[in-house]
Phi, psi and omega in degrees: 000336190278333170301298181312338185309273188309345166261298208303352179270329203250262226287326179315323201298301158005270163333275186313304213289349183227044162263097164330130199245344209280337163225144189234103154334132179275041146229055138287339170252016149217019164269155176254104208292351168283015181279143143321301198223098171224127188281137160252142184218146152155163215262131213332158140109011214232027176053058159304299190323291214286342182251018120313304182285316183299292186334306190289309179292342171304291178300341191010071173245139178292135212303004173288319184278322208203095198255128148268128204245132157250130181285003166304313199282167196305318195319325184269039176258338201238314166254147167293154167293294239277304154286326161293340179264340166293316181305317175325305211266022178230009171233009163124013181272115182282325182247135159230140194223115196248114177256144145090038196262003163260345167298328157357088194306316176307160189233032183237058226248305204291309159349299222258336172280304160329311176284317164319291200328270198324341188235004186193027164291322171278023165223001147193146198283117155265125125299152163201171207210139176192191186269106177339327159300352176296139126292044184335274226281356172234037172298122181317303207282001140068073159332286185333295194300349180274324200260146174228112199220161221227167179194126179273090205279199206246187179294148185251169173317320200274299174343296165319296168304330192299337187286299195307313190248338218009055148298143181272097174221120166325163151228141223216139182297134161356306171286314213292301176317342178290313170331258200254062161316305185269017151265277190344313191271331178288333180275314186291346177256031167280323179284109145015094157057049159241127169216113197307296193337284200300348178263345165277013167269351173278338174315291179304298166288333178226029232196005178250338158306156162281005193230034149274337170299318149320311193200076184270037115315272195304352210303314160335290180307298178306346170294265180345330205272322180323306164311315174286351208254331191279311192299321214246328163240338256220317183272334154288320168311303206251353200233138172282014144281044201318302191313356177316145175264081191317291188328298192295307187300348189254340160296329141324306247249333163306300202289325163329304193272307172327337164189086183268133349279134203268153172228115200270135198259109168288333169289341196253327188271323172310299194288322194295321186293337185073042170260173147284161192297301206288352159295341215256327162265344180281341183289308189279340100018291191275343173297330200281331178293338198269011151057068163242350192226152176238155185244158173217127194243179173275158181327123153086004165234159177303080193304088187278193128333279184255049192273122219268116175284171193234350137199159218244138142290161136257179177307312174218159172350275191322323172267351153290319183313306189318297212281335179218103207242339157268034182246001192275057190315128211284337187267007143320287215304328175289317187303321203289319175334272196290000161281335180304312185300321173300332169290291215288354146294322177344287204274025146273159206257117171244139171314319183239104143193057034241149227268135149223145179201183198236135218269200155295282166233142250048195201287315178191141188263130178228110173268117198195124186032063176061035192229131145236149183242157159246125170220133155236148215264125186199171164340169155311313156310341188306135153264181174234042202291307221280321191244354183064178185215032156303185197285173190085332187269157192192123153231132198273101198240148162300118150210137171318310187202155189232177187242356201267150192271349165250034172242099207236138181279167199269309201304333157325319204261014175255013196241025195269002192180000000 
């Protein structure tokens, strides 16, 4: 065990030592790190690692104390974590930071996390990090009740600018943006050499990974390489569909980005794919989770299993450019922007929480605490001929700044984080 110490020590040393300090996710300032046990979720590229490390350099405790571990490496072919981390924790170890924990060579990763919580919470702190397809809440080892656990969506606009311009820009609630739109959009374009447009069309195409900060040349290509690495292990690691077919989910998943937002005739893409109609909604499902596809059903139906979406996304802007970038059609590219933002408020932890569907008319329905908004998405030019301008009602147009309070420009909805 003590050899294992020592090379997990030397690559934690790694880690840190080639972790970018000069910019931080804002959640790294809101989770709450005096917890026992905390889970980070969220889907590859979108700097779980790096806000582990940042974290770890925040404590500035000697690796005895406050260990980064990727449960990926070879070493946990041979040993258990549950053993390693009690030896850790009989040589003074307080952190433990756990990456990658669906990589986990074991099929005991939840198991085995449960018993720290249960036997050494008061002496040591777990982090773990692991891939938005886990199922923290139906983990057999039943987590939930343990875990206090977070989602990392990928960079919002206002992060990006902030890389781009080192500009100072808030962040402001849903509501509060629904609210007061033409205050709003009026204090930020007050500010000294702001100008939204031109870096949110850079946005839009290159600006939701984190490892755009590194290598915005390569960024395409690393996407694809991303895609192969979710479809071909990351979905076999984490999802209780071992048998996915990594090939057939890329063929889906081809047909999605190719024509966004797609409305799936499920008998004719089951033959085409050589699947059943109910793999073929259980694929999108597991696509959705690894948060590469978003599903949207209509106003008033039921979400079932096998309940048939009614129409497919990809998750974010940026991977239609990567995967079908002359399919990138601009009124796609607005929608899938502003359903994103509408997932990742979702998927923050709310007790209720909210509802998107797709309405009778317009573009998207957003239910939320007995509030319903209607938004439609469009050009600069867009009216609201289609949707009206009752209280609720919206229209979300590409433009610097508007002037009717139910005309809101779409780069505003990039500032919700």
């Amino acid at each position: 065990m003590e050899r294992a110490f020592i090379k997990l020590s030397a690559r934690h040393r790694a880690v840190l030592a080639s972790t970018p300090t000069q910019f931080q996710r804002y959640l790294l300032y809101e989770i709450n790190w005096s917890s026992a046990t905390i889970a980070i979720l969220g889907p590859r590229g979108v700097g779980k690692t790096t806000l582990l490390a940042q974290r770890l350099i925040d404590l500035d405790l000697p690796v005895n104390k406050a260990l980064y571990i990727d449960l990926g490496d070879l070493i946990f072919q041979d040993i258990k974590l549950i053993d390693f981390a009690e030896y850790f924790l009989e040589h003074g170890g307080q952190y433990l930071f756990l990456d990658e924990v669906h990589r986990y060579t074991h099929d005991t990763w939840a198991s085995e996390i449960k018993s720290l919580h249960d036997y050494y919470r008061d002496r040591l702190k777990v982090v773990f990090s692991g891939s938005s397809i886990l199922r923290i809440l139906d983990a057999s080892a039943d987590l939930s009740r343990r875990v206090h656990f977070y989602h990392l969506p990928g960079l919002s606009f206002r992060e990006y600018l902030v890389l781009k311009t080192n500009l100072s820009i808030p962040v402001y609630q849903l509501a509060e943006l629904l609210d007061h739109p033409s205050k709003i959009q009026s204090d930020l374009l007050d500010i000294p050499g702001f100008e939204p447009l031109p870096v949110f069309r850079q946005y839009l195409e290159r600006g939701y990974y984190g490892f755009v900060i590194e290598d915005e040349h390569g960024y395409y290509d690393q996407i694809n390489q991303m895609i192969q690495l979710v479809l071909g292990e990351d979905i076999a690691y984490a999802s209780n569909s071992k048998r996915a077919d990594a090939m057939k989910l890329s063929r889906l998943l081809q047909a999605v980005a190719s024509s966004t937002p797609f409305k799936p005739n499920i008998s004719k893409l089951a033959s085409r794919v050589e699947l059943g109609r109910n793999t073929v909604i259980e694929y999108f499902e597991i696509l959705e989770r690894a948060r590469v596809i978003s599903q949207v059903r209509a106003e008033g139906k039921g979400i079932s299993v096998l309940s048939k979406p009614d129409k497919l996304y990809m998750d974010n802007s940026n991977l239609i450019y990567a995967l079908a970038p002359q399919k990138a059609d601009i009124g796609s590219v607005r929608e899938t922007f502003f359903l994103n933002q509408l997932n990742n408020q979702k998927a923050r932890k709310l007790a209720f929480p909210p509802e998107i569907s797709l309405p009778k008319n317009g573009d998207f329905q957003y239910l939320y605490q007995g509030e319903r908004y209607i938004f439609e998405i469009g050009g600069p030019n867009k009216t609201a001929d289609q949707i009206g301008t009752n209280p609720g009602f919206y229209t979300v147009v590409d433009a610097k700044a508007t002037a009717a309070p139910h005309r809101i420009p779409l780069w505003l909805f990039g500032l919700l984080y």
